[in-house]
C-alpha positions in Angstrom: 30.5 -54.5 96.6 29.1 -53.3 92.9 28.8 -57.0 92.3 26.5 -57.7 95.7 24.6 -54.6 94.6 23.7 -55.5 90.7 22.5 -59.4 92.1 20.2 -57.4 94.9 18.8 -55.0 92.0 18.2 -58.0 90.0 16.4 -60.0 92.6 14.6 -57.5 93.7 13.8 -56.6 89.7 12.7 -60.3 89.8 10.7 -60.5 93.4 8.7 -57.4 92.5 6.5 -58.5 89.4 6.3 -61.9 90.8 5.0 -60.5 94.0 2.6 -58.3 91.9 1.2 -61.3 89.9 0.6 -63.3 93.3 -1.5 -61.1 95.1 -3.8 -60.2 92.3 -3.6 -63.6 91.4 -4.8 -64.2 95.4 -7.5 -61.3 95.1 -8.9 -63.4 92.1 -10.6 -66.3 94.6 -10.3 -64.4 98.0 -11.8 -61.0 99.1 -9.6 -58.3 99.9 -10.0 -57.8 103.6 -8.8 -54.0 103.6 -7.7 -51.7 100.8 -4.8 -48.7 101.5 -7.2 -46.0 100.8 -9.0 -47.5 104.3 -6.0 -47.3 106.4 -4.6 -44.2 104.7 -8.3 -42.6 105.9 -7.9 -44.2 109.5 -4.2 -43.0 110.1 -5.7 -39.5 108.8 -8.7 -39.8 110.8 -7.2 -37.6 114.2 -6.2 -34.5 112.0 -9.7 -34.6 109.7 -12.4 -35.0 111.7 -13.5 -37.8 110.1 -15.1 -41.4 110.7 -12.3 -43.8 112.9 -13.8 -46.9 111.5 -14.4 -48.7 108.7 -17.9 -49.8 108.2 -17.5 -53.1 105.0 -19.1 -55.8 104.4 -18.5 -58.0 101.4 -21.1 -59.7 99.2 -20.7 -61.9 96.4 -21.8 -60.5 92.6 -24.9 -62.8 92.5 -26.3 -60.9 95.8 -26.1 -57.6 94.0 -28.9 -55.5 92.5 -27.7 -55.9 88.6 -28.8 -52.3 88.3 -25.7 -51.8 90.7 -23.9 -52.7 88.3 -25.2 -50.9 84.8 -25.5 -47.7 87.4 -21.9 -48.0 87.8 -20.8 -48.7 83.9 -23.3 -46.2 82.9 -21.8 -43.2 85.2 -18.1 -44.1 85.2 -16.9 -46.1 82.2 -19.3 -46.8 79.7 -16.8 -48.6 77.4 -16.3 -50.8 80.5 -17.1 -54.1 78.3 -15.0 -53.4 75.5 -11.6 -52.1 76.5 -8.7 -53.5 77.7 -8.6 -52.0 81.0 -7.1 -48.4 79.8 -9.6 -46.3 77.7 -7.2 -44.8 75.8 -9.4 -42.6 73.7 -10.7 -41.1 76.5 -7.6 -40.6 77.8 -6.5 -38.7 74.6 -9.7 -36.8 74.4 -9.1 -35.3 78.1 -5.9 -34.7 77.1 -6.9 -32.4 74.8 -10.0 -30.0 76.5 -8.2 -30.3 80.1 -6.2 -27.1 80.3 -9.2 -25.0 78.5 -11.6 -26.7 81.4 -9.3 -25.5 83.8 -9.3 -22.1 82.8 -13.0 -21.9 82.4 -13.2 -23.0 86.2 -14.6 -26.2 85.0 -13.7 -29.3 86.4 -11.2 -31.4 84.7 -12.6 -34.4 82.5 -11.6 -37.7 84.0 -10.5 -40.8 81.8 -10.2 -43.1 84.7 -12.1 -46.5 83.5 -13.7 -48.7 86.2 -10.7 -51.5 86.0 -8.8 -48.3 86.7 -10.3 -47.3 89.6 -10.4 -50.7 91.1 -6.6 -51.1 90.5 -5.9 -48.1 92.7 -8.4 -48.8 95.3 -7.3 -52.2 96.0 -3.8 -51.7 95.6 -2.1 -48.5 96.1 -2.0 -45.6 98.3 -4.3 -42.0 96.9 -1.2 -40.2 96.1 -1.1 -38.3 92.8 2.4 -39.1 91.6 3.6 -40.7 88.0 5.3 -43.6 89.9 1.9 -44.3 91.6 0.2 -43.6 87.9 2.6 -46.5 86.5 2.0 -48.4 89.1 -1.8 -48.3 88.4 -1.5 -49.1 84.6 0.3 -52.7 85.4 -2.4 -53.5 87.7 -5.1 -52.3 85.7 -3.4 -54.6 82.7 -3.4 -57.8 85.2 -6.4 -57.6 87.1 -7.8 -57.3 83.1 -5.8 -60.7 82.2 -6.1 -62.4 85.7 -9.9 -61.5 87.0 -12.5 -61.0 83.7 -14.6 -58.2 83.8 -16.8 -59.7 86.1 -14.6 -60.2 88.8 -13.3 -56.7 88.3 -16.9 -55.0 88.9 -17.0 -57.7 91.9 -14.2 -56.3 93.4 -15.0 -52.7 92.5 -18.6 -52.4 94.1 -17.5 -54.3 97.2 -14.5 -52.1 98.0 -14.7 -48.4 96.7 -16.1 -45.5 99.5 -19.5 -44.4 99.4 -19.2 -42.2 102.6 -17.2 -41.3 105.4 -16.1 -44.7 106.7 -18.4 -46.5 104.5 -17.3 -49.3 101.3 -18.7 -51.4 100.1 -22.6 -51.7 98.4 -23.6 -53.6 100.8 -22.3 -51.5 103.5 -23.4 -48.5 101.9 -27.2 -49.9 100.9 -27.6 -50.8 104.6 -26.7 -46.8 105.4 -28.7 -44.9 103.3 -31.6 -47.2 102.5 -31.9 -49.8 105.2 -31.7 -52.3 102.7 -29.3 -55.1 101.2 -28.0 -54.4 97.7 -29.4 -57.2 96.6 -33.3 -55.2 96.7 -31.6 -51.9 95.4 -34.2 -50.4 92.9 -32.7 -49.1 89.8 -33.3 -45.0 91.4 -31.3 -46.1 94.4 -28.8 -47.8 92.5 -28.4 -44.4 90.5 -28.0 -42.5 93.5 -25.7 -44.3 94.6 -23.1 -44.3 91.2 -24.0 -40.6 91.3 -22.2 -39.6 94.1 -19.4 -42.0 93.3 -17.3 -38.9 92.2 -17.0 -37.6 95.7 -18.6 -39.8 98.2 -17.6 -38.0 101.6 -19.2 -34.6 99.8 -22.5 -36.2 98.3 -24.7 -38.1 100.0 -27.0 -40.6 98.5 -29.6 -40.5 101.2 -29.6 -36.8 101.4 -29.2 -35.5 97.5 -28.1 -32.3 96.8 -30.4 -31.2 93.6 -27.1 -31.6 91.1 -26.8 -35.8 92.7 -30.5 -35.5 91.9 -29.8 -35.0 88.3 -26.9 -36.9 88.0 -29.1 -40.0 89.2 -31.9 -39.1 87.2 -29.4 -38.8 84.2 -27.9 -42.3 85.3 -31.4 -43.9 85.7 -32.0 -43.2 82.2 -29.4 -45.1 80.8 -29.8 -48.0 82.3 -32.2 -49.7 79.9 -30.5 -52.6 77.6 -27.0 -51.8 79.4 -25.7 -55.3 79.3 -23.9 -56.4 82.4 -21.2 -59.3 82.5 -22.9 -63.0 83.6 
């Protein structure tokens, strides 16, 4: 009985990472068709009052506005070129000024990087836990080694919400702008990463005044952001 039990923990110690490596291995030629977070908000849908579909529409990288793209590393990680997937500095730094945020009533700093976020959208459920955490950190570290960082922002753009039922840029360009993302102008583009933060509280098409600054704030750090080719 121990003996059957140790050879299932070690297969299963062996299946797991293998199983890990395949899919994102699979994810680095084919789209991802639907992410967790998507059916986590459908199942949730009857109790929320929110959106019961899931308006997505994948594009390739070459069909997206580059300012997309330097909107996105400009807002959310701009160290996106040169780490290794985990900022760790950052992560150290909000370590640090968290708790005295929090007691101010300020909102928490976030260290997340964009290879971060991607990690957890494609691949794991939006629970807060440290198993989930751990979880996030391999991924992060393979997509890093298996996609390139142009694949990652690939991924990222086509598959993180920007709205109640809406991922996707191209999904989310054809909702607030009537447009593809491949005509985004750089202010839409900012508008857009602004409200990245909290997409089914912000809307893009309809900016609050603080989006409005955000944007304008993002749109002015665009210039010379280089952008993998």
């Amino acid at each position: 009985m121990v003996r059957d039990i140790l050879v299932w923990v070690g297969r299963t110690l062996v299946a797991v990472p293998i199983g890990m490596i395949l899919v994102v291995a699979l994810f680095r030629i084919v789209p991802p068709a639907i992410t967790p977070l998507m059916i986590y908000r459908l199942v949730n849908a009857p109790f929320t009052g929110h959106s019961f579909t899931v308006n997505h529409r994948w594009v390739s990288y070459d069909e997206i506005s580059p300012d997309v793209f330097r909107a996105l590393i400009t807002s959310e990680d701009k160290k996106f070129l040169s780490h290794g997937g985990v900022d760790w500095q950052s992560v150290e730094r909000a370590k640090k000024v968290n708790v005295s945020r929090v007691r101010r009533g300020k909102l928490p700093l976030g260290a997340s990087t964009i290879t971060m976020q991607t990690a957890k959208n494609v691949f794991l459920l939006p629970f807060r836990t440290m198993v989930r955490k751990a979880a996030e950190v391999v991924f992060t570290y393979m997509i890093e080694v298996l996609w390139g960082k142009k694949r990652i922002l690939e991924v990222y753009v086509n598959m993180i919400e920007w709205g109640d039922g809406i991922y996707g840029i191209e999904s989310a360009a054809q909702t607030y702008f009537q447009k593809s993302a491949k005509e985004l102008t750089r202010r839409e583009a900012a508008l857009l990463a602004a409200v990245v933060p909290n997409p089914r509280r912000f809307s893009a098409a309809q900016p609050s005044p603080y989006v409005r600054r955000r944007a304008s704030t993002i749109a002015a750090g665009l210039g010379g952001r280089k952008i993998p080719k």
